[in-house]
Each structure stands twice: as structure tokens, then as C-alpha cells.
Backbone bond lengths (Angstrom), bond angles and torsions (degrees), N, CA, C in turn:
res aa  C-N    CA-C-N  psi(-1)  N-CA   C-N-CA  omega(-1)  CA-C   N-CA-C  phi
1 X - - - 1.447 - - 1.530 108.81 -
2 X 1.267 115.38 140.67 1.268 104.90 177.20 1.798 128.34 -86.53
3 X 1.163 108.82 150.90 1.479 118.50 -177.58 1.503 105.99 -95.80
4 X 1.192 115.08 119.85 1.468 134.15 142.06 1.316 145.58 -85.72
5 X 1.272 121.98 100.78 1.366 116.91 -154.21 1.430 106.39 -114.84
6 X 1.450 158.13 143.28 1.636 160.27 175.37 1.507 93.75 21.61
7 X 1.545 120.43 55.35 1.622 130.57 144.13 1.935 90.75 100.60
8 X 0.814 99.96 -17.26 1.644 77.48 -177.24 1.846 121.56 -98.02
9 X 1.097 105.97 -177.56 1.981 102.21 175.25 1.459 72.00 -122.32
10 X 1.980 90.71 137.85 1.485 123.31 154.33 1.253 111.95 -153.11
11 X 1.429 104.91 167.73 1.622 120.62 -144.44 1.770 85.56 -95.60
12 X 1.572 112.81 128.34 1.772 113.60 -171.21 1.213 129.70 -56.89
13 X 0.971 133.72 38.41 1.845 121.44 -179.90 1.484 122.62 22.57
14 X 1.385 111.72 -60.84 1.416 107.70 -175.88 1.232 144.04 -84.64
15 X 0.964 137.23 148.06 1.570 137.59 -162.02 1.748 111.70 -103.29
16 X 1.145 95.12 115.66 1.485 96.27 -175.98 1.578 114.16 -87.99
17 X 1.726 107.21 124.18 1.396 115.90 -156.02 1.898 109.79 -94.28
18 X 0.627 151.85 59.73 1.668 159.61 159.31 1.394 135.56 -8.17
19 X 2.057 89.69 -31.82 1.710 93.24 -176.56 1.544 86.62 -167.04
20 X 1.541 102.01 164.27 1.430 119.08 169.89 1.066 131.58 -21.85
21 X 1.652 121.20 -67.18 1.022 123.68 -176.65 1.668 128.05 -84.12
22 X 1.334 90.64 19.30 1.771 113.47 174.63 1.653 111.76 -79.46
23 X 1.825 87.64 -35.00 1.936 80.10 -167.56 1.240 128.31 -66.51
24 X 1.367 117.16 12.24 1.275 114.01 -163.93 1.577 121.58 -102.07
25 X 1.420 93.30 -1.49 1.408 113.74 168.88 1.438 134.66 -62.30
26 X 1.315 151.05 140.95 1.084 149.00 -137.23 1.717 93.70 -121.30
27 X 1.329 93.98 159.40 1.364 101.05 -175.21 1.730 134.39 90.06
28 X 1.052 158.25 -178.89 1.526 156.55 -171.58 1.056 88.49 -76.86
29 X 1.304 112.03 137.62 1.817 135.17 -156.68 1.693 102.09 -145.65
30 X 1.294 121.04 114.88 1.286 108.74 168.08 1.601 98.98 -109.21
31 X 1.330 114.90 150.08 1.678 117.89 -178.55 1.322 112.13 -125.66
32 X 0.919 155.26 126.71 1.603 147.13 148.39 1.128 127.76 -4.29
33 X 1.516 161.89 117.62 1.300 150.28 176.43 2.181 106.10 -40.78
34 X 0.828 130.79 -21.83 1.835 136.92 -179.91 1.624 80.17 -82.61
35 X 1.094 123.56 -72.55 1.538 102.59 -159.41 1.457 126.42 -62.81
36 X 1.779 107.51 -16.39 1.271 86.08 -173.04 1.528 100.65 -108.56
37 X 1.392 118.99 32.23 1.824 143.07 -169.48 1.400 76.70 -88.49
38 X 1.586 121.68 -62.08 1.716 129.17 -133.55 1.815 81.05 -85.76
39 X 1.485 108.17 -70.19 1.578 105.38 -151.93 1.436 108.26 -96.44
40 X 1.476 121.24 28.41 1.400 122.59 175.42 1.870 125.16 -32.15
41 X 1.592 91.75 -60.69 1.614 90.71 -177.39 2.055 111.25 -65.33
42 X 1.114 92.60 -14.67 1.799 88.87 175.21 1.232 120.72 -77.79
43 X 1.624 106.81 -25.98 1.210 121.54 174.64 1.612 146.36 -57.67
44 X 1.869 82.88 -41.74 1.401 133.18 173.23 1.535 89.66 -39.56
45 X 1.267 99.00 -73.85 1.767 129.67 -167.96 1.025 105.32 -38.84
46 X 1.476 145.48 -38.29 0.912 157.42 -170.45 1.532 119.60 -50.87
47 X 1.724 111.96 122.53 1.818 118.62 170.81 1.983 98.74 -62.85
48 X 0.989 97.50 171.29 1.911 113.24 -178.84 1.176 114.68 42.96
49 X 1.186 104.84 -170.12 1.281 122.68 -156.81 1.602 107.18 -75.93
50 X 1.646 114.43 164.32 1.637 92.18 -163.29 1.796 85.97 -157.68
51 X 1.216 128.83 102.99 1.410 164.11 -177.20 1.501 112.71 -82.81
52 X 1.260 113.61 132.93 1.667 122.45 -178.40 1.713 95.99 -127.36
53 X 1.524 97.44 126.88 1.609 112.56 154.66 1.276 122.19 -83.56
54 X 1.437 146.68 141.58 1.321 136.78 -154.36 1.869 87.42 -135.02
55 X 0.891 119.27 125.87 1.943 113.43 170.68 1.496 89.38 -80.15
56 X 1.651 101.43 170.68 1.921 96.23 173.13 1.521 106.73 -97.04
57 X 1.208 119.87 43.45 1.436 124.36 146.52 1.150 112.74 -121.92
58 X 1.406 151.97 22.54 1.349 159.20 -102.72 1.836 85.82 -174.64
59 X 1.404 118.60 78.38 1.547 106.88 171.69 1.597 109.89 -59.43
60 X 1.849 122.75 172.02 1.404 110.61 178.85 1.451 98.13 -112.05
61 X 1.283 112.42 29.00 1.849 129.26 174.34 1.581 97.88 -85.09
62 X 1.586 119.88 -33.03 1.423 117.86 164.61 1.743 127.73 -55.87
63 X 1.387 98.61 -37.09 1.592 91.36 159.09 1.473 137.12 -136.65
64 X 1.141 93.54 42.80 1.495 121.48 175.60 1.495 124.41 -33.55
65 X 1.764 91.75 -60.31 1.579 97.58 170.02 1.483 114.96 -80.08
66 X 1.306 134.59 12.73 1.379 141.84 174.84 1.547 106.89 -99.24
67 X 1.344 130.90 -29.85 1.647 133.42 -164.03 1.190 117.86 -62.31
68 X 1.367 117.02 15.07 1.569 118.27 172.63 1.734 107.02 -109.65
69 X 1.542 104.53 -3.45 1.124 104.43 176.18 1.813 128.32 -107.56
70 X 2.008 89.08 1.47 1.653 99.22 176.33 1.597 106.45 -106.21
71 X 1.350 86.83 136.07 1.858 97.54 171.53 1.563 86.78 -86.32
72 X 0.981 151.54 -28.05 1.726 134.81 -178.71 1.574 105.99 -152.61
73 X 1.113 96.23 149.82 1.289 128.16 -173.10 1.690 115.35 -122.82
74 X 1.530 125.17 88.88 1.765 114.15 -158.17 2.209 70.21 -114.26
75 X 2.013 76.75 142.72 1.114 101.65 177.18 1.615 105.86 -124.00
76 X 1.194 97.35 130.58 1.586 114.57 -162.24 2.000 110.07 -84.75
77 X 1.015 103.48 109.39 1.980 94.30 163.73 1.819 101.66 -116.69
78 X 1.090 86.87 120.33 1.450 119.73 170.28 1.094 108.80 -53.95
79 X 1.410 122.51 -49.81 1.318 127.75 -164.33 1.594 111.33 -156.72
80 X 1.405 130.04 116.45 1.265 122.76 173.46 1.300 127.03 -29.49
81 X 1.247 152.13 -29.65 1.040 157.42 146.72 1.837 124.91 -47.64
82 X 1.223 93.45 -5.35 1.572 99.90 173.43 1.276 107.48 -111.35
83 X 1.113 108.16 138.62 1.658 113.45 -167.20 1.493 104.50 -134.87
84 X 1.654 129.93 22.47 1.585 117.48 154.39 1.384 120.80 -43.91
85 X 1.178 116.38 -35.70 1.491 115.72 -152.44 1.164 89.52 -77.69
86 X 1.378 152.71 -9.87 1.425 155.39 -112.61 1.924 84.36 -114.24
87 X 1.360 76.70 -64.67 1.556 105.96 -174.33 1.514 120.44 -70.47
88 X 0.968 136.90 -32.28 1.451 168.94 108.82 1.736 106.64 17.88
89 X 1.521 88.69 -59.26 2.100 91.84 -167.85 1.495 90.93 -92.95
90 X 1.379 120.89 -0.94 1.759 92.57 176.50 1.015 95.19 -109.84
91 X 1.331 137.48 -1.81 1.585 123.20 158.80 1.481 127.62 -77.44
92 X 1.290 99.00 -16.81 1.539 124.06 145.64 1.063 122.50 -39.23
93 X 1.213 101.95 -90.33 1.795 117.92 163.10 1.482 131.59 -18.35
94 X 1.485 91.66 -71.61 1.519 124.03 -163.51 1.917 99.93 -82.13
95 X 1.038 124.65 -55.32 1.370 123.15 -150.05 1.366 100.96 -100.62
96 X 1.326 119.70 -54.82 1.236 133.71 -166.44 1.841 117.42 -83.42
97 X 1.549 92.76 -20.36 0.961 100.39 -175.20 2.242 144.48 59.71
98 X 1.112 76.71 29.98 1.824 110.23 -161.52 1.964 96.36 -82.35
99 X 1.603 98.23 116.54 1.528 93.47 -174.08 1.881 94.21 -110.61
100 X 0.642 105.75 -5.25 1.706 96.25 167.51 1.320 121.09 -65.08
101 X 1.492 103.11 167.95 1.337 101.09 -169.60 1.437 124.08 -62.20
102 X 1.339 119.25 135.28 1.854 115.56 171.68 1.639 107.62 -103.01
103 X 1.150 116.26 141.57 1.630 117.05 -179.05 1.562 113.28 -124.30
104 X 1.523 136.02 139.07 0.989 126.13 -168.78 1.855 92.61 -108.71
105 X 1.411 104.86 134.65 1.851 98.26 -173.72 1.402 90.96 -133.27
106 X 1.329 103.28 158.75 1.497 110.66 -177.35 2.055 124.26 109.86
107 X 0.981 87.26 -146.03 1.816 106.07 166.92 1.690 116.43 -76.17
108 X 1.298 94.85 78.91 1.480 96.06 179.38 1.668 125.64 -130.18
109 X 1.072 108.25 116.53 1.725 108.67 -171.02 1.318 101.45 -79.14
110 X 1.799 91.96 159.14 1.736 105.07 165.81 1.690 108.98 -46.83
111 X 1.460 102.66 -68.57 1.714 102.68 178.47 1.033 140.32 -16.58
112 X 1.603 86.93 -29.37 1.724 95.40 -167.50 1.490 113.06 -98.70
113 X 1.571 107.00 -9.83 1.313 105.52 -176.63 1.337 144.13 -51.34
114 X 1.865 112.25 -43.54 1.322 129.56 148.89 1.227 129.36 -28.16
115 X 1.527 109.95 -49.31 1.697 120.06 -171.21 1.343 99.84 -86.20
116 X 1.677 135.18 -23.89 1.363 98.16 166.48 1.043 125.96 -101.83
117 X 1.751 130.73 14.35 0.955 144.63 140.64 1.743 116.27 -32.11
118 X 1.576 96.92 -58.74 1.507 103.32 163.55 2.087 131.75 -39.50
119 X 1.604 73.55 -60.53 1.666 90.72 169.24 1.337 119.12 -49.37
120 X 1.031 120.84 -58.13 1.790 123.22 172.75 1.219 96.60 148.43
121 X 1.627 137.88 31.70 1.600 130.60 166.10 1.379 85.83 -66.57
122 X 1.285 84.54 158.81 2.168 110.79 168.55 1.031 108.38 -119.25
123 X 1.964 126.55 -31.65 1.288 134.69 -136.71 1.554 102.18 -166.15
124 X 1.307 96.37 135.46 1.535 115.81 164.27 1.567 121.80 -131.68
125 X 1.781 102.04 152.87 1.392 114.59 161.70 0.959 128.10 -114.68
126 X 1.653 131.12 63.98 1.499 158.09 -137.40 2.026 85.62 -80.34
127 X 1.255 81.83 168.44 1.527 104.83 162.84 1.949 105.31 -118.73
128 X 1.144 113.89 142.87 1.331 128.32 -172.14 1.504 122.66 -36.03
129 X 1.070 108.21 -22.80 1.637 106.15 169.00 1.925 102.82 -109.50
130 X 0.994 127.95 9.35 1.564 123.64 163.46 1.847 95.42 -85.32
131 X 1.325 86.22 -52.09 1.955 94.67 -176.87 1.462 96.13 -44.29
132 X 1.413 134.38 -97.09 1.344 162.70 -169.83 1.559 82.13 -18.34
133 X 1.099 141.70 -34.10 1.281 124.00 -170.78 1.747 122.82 -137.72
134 X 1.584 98.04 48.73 1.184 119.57 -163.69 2.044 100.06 -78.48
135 X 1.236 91.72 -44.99 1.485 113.50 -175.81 1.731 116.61 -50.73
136 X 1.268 102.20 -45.77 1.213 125.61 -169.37 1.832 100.35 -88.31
137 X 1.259 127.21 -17.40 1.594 120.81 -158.74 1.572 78.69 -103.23
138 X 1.439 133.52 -33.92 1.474 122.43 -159.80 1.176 117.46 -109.21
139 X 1.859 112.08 9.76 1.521 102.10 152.07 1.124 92.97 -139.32
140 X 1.396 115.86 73.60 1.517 113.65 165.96 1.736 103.02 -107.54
141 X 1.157 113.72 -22.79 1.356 130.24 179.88 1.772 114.03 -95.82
142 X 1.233 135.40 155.71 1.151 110.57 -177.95 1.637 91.13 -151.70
143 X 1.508 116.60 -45.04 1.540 119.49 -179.41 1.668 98.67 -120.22
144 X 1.400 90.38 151.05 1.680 109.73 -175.79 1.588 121.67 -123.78
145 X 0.987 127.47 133.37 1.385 121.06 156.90 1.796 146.64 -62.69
146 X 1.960 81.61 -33.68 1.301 76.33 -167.65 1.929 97.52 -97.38
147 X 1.405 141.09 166.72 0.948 125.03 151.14 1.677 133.31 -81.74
148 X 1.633 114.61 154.34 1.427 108.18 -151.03 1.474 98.67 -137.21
149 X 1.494 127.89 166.24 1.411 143.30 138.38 1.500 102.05 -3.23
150 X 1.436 136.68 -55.30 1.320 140.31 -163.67 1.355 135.26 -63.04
151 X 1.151 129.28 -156.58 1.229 126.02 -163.88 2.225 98.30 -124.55
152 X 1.260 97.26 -12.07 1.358 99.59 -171.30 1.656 120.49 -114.74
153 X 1.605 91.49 134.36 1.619 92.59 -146.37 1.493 112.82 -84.73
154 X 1.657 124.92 134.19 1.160 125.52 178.05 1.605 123.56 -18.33
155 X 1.477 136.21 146.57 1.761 121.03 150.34 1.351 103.69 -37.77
156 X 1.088 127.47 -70.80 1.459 113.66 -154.72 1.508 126.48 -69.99
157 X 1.356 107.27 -7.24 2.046 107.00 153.40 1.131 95.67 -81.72
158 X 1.315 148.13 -81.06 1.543 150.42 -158.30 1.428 81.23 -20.35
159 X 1.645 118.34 -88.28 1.244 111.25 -163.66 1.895 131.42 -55.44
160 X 1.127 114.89 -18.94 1.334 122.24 174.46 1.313 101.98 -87.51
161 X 1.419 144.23 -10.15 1.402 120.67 -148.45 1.886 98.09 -163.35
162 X 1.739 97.64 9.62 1.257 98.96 -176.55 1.564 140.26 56.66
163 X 1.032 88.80 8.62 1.813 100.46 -165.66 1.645 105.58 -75.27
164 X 1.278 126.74 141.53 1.514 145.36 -171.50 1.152 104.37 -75.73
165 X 1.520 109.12 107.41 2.022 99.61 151.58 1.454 115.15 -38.99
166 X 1.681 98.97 169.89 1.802 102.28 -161.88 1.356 99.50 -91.03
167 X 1.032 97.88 158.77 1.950 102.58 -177.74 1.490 122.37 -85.56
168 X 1.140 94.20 -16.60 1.381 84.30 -179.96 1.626 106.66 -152.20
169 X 1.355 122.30 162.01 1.743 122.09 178.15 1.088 98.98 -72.25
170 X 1.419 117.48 110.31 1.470 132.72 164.20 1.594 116.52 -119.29
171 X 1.372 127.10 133.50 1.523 126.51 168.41 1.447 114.53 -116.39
172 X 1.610 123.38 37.21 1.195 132.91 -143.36 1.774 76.25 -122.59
173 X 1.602 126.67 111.14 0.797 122.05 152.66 1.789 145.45 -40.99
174 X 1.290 131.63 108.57 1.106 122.86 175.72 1.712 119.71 -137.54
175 X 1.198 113.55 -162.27 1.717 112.34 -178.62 1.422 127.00 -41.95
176 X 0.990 139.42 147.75 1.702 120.37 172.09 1.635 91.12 -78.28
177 X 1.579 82.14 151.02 2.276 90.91 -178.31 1.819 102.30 -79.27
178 X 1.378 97.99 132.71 0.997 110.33 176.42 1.611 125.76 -90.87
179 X 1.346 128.88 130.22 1.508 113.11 -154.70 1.537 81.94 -78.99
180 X 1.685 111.43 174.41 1.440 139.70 165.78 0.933 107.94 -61.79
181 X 1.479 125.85 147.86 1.689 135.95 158.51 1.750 107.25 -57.90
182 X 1.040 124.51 119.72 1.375 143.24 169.53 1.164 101.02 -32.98
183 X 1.967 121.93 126.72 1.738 110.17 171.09 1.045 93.28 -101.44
184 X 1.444 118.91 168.86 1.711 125.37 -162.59 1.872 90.92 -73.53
185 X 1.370 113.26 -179.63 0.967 109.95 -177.55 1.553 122.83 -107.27
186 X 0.939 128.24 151.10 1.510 123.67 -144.54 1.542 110.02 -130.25
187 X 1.326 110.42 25.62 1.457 121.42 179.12 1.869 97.59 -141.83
188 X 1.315 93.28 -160.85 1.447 109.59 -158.28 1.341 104.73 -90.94
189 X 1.621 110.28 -32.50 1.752 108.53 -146.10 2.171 81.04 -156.19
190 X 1.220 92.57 130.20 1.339 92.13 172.43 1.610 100.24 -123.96
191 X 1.484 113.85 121.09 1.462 148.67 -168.18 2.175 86.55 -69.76
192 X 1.183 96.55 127.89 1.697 112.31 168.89 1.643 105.53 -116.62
193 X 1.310 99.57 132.56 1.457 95.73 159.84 1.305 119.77 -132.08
């Protein structure tokens, strides 16, 4: 399946590890949350990069105190209709504070692509018609209401705080936008809503 990572398709780096005698392999290693439960401290030990699979019953409160030690974090939906992972990468984001990469693997629609863009995905492992229409799912949206994981600021700061929609379709992680310092007010009566 192909991987999409900040708008482009590239060929995956990592090796997805299954069983014991896998770990011994060199190179970006993603493991299951059970394997790296059992062989954690071997893991530790470990040269390169070192990747956690999360199932969507798999909270990321399980390796919380470990997230300084994953370059990625792929969150699994089983099935489009499950939406942990949704919730999952902004606790990532937001709580835990984890800037490495997050990957959504599995059952994943075009539709859905935007909103976990929102959430704090970076990266996907689409199936060929999610890919084929990667372009089209991530600027189909442009202004938002609700605020998100992202870098792009709700309608209702734009409008309170003046701030510019983004110029261009970007999935290139950066700062959340920060509104302006308030100028005093320069009329008679300032309108609240």
C-alpha cells in the first residue's frame, strides 16, 4: 500500500516486526505495543529508529512514559467506522505532547483524510484509490470551525482576531497560529458577540 507522507508518495522505510525473531533486524523497526510490553529493555538497546503500532483498543496512555523513545507511532483502524485513532493522535499531540511521526494504517477512506490531518496524522498507508485521491481529499476543505491538532486556525479566530486562511494545501507540520495581541480599541463602543 502506498505511504504518503507531508503530500507526497514514498517508498516505507520501516519494517514491520511480528515476532521475536524479527527484532534483530537492522534498520527502522516498527513493533506492536505486545512486543515491545515482552522485549522492551532489548529494545531500548536497540541502533535506529524504533516505531510502535497501537491496535484501536491499544490506548497511547500505555506508552506514554516511553514516547521520547518512538520516532513513529502508526495507529491502526480496523475498520472505517472506528474512530479511536481519531482521538488517539490528538492525545498525542495535545497531552502527551509527541512530535514524531503519527501514521494512520489500515481501513482508511479518502473522506477521512482531511480530519486526520486535523488530528495530528502526518502519514498514511492508504490503499490505491485513498492514494489516487489524496490531492483532492486535502484541499477539499479550506476553513474550519472547530479547532484542531493543526496549524490552521478555526472561522471563529480568523474572525475575532483577523487572522488569514492558509494559502496554500499544506500537510507539513508547523506551530499552532497564534492570534495577535489585542490593539486597544479605537472607537466608542466595542460590539460583543
Amino acid at each position: 500500500m502506498p505511504l504518503i507522507k507531508n503530500g507526497a508518495r514514498l517508498q516505507d522505510p520501516w519494517f514491520a516486526a511480528a515476532t521475536e525473531e524479527e527484532l534483530d533486524r537492522s534498520g527502522p523497526m516498527l513493533v506492536p505495543l505486545a512486543l515491545w510490553q515482552e522485549h522492551r529493555d532489548r529494545l531500548v538497546d536497540r541502533v535506529g529508529p524504533i516505531g510502535i503500532r497501537l491496535a484501536s483498543h491499544e490506548s497511547p496512555a500505555a506508552i506514554a512514559d516511553d514516547l521520547d523513545r518512538f520516532d513513529l507511532v502508526a495507529l491502526e483502524f480496523p475498520k472505517f467506522t472506528d474512530g479511536r485513532a481519531f482521538s488517539y493522535a490528538r492525545l498525542l499531540r495535545e497531552r502527551h505532547g509527541f512530535t514524531g511521526e503519527i501514521r494512520a494504517i489500515g481501513h482508511v477512506l479518502r473522506d477521512q483524510i482531511a480530519f486526520l490531518l486535523r488530528c495530528g496524522f502526518d502519514a498514511f498507508d492508504l490503499d490505491e484509490r485513498a492514494a489516487a485521491g489524496w490531492q483532492a481529499a486535502t484541499g477539499a476543505f479550506t476553513a474550519w470551525y472547530q479547532p484542531a491538532a493543526d496549524a490552521d486556525a478555526p472561522i471563529p479566530a480568523r474572525r475575532r482576531y483577523a487572522v488569514p486562511a492558509r494559502t496554500s494545501v499544506s500537510v507539513i507540520r508547523s506551530d499552532p497560529v497564534q492570534p495577535p495581541a489585542p490593539e486597544p480599541a479605537s472607537c466608542a463602543a466595542n460590539w460583543a458577540y
